[in-house]
C-alpha positions in Angstrom: -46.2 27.3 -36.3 -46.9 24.8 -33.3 -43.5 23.6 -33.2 -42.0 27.1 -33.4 -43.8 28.2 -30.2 -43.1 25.2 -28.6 -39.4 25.8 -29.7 -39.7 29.6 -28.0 -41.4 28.0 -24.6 -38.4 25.7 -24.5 -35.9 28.3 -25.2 -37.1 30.8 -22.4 -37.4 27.7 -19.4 -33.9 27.0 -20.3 -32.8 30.9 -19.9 -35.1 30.8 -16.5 -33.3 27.7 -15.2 -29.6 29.2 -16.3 -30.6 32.6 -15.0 -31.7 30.6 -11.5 -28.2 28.7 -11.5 -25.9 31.9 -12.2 -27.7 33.4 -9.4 -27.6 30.2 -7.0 -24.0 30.6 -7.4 -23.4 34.4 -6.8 -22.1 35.2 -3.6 -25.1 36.7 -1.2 -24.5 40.2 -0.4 -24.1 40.8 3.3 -24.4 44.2 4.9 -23.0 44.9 8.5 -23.7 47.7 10.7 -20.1 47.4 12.4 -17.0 46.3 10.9 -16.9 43.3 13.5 -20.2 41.7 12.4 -18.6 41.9 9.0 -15.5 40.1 10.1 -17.8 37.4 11.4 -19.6 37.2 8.7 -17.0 36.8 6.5 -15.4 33.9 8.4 -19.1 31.8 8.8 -19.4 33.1 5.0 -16.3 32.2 3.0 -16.5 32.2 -0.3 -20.0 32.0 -0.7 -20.6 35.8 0.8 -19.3 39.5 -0.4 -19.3 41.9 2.8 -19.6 45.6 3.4 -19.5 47.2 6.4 -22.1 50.8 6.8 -20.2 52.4 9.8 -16.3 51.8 10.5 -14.7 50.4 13.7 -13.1 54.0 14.7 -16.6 55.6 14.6 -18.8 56.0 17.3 -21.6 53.5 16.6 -24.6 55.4 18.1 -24.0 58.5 15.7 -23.1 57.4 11.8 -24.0 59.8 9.3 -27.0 58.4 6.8 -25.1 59.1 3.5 -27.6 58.3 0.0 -24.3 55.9 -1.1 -25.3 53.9 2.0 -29.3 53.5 0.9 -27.1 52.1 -2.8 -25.3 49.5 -0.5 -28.3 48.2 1.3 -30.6 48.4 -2.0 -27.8 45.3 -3.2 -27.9 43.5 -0.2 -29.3 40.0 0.3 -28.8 40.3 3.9 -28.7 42.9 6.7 -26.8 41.9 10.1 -27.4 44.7 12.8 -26.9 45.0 16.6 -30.2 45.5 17.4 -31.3 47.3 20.9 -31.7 50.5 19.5 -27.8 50.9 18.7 -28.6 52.2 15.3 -31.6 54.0 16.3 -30.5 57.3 15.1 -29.5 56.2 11.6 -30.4 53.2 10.4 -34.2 53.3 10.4 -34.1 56.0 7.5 -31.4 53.8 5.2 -33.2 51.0 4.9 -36.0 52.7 4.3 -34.7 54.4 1.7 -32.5 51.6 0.1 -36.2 50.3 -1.3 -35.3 46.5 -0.8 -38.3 44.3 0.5 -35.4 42.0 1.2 -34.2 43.8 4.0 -37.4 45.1 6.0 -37.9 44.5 9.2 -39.1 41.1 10.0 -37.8 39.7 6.6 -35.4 36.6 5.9 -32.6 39.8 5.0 -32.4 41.1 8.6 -31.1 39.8 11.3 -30.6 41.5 14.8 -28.1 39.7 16.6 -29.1 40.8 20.1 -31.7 38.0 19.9 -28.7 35.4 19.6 -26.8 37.0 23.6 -28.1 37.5 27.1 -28.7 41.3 27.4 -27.2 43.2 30.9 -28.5 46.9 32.1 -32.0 45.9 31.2 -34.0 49.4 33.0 -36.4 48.1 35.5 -38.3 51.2 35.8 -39.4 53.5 33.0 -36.8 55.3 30.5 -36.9 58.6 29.1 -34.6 61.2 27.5 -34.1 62.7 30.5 -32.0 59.9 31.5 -29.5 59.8 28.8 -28.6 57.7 26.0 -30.2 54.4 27.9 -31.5 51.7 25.7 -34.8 49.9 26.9 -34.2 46.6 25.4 -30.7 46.5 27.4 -26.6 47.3 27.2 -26.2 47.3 23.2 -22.0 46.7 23.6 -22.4 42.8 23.7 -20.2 41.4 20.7 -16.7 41.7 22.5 -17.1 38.6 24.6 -15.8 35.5 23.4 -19.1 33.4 24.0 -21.1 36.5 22.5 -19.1 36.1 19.4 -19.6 32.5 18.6 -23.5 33.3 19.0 -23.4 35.6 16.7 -21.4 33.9 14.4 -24.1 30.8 14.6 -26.6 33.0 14.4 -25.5 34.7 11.3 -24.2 31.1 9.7 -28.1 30.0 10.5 -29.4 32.6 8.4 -26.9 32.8 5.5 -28.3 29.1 4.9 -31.5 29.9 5.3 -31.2 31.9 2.6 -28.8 29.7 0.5 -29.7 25.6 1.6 -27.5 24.3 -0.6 -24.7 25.8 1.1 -25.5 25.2 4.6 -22.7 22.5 4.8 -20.5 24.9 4.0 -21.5 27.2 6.2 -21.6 24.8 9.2 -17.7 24.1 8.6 -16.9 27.8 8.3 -18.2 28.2 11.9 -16.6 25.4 13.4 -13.1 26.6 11.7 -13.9 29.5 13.4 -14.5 28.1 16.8 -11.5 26.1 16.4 -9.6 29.4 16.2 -11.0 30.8 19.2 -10.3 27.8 21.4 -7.0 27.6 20.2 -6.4 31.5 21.0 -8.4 30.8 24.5 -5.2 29.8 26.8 -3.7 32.5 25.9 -6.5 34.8 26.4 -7.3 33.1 29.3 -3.8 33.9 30.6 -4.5 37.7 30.6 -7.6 37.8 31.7 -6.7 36.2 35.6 -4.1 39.0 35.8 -7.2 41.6 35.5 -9.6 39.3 37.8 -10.9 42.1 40.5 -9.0 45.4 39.1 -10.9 48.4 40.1 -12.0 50.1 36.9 -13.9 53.1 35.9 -15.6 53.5 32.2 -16.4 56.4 29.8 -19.5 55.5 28.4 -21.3 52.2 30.1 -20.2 50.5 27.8 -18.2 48.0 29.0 -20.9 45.8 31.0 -20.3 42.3 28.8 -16.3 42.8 29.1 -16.6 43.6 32.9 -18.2 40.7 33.4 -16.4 38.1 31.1 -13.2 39.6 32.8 -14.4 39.8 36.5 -13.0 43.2 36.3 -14.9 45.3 39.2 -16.9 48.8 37.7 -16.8 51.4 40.1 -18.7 54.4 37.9 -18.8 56.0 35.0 -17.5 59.3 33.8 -21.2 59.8 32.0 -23.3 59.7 34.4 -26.1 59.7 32.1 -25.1 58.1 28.7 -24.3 60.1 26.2 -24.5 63.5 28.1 -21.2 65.0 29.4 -20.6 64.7 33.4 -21.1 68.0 35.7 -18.5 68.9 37.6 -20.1 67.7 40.6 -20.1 64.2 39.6 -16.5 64.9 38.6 -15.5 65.4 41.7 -17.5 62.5 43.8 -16.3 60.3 41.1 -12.5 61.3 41.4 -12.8 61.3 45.8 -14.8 57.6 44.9 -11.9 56.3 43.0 -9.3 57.3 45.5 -11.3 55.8 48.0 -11.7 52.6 46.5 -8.5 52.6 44.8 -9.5 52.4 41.1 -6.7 51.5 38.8 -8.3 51.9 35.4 -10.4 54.8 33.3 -11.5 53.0 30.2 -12.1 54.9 27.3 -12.9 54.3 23.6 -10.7 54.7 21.2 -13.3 57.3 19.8 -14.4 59.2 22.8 -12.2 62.5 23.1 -9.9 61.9 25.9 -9.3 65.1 27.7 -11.8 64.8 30.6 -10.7 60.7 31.1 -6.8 62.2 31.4 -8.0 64.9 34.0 -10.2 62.4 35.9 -7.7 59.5 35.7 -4.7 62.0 37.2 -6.5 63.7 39.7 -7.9 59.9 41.6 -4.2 58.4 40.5 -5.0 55.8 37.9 -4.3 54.9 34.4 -6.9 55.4 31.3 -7.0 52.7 28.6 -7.6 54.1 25.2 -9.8 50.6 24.6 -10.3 49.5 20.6 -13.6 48.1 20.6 -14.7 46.9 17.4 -12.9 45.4 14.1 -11.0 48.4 12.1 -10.8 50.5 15.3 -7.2 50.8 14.4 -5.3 49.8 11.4 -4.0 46.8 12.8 -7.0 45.2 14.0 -8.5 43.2 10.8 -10.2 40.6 12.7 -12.2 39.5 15.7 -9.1 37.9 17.4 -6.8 41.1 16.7 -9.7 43.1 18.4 -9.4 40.6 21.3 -5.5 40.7 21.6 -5.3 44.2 21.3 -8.0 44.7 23.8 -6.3 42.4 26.6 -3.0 43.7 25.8 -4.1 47.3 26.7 -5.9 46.4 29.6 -2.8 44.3 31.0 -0.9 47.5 30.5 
């Protein structure tokens, strides 16, 4: 009888260990707010990672609708990558809620809010309230467009994915410097188009545009919102539109997203161009990637 138990204490360590193995070398399951994050994550990842994305890249990511079959994706996930800044604000909070995995709380090793990894713009100085518009307290939430941005947030997320895998953290350490290696051989080219926008005149949508602006030294002039997320008076219209042709203002950037009826009227009347502007991964068919979203990006701007 003695030897039998000892037999069945043996038998059940071994399943333990094999079960702990065949899970050591599962991929970890990575969930993505935006469809750029999840290119990212799939570079830093390889092999050892399987992706999903919540929201898609020609969706506005302030409003995504907090479908049940999203609660299933997040209650699988080993690891939540978000923007952070209160981009989500309006739909996240109640999926992870609801996808009942400790994993990804707030606060756990599964969530990760990449704003922590960039240096945020359009932090308010004074108090914020609804009255205001769609302002975000923490800072500008658009931040992943950048170069330098991306390469945080790549490092950031290839930090946690071997936290939560050390075994793998080799690997994941040469999956972000193949990654950089493909940005700084794309740089001289992107490099290239951005001097022919140094100091262009531009007007945006949504302000949305703060981290490009900068990275490109383009010059913002105003904004067709001229309080997020609430559409302009006609008053502002019109001192935006005598603004522009005063100053000159060659570009209306919109997002691919935004409806662009009130950009074509404003652009017209001051005598500039809009730019329908992809700005995240799977914003159109053909942008798969990070460095598609970056071509296409410079490309319509140097229009």
């Amino acid at each position: 009888m003695r030897k039998a138990n000892d037999m069945k204490r043996i038998v059940v360590l071994l399943a333990a260990v094999l079960s702990t193995a065949a899970l050591a070398d599962e991929p970890l399951h990575v969930v993505t707010t935006i469809e750029t994050f999840a290119d990212l994550a799939r570079r830093v990842g390889g092999d050892k990672v399987q992706v999903e994305t919540l929201s898609h890249g020609y969706q506005d990511p302030h409003f995504v609708e907090a479908r049940p079959n999203l609660m299933v994706t997040l209650h699988q996930a080993d690891l939540l990558v978000r923007v952070g800044m209160d981009l989500e604000i309006g739909w996240l909070p109640p999926l992870v809620n609801g996808s009942r995995n400790d994993r990804v709380q707030r606060g756990q090793a599964g969530d990760l809010d990449c704003s922590q990894f960039i240096d945020p713009l359009d932090v308010p100085t004074a108090k914020v309230d609804r009255s205001q518009g769609d302002i975000h307290p923490m800072g500008n939430p658009h931040y992943w467009l950048p170069p330098v941005n991306a390469v945080r947030i790549a490092k950031g997320i290839s930090g946690r994915l071997a936290q939560l895998r050390p075994a793998d953290k080799a690997y994941f350490d040469a999956q972000l410097q193949k990654f950089v290696a493909e940005l700084k051989a794309r740089a001289p080219q992107w490099e290239a188009q951005a001097r022919k926008l140094s100091g262009v005149k531009v007007v945006t949508y949504h302000k949305s545009w703060s981290y490009v602006t900068r990275w490109l030294n383009l010059d913002e002039q105003g904004y067709i919102e001229n309080r997020p997320g609430i559409a302009p008076s006609p008053d502002h219209l019109a001192t935006l539109i005598a603004l522009m042709k005063e100053q000159k203002v060659a570009k209306v950037i919109v997002e691919d997203f935004y409806n662009r009826s009130i950009a074509d009227m404003v652009a017209e009347k001051a005598g500039a161009r809009v730019v329908a502007a992809p700005s995240d991964v799977g914003a159109r068919p053909a942008i798969k990637s990070y460095l598609d979203l970056v071509d296409a990006l410079l490309t319509e701007l140097n229009k």
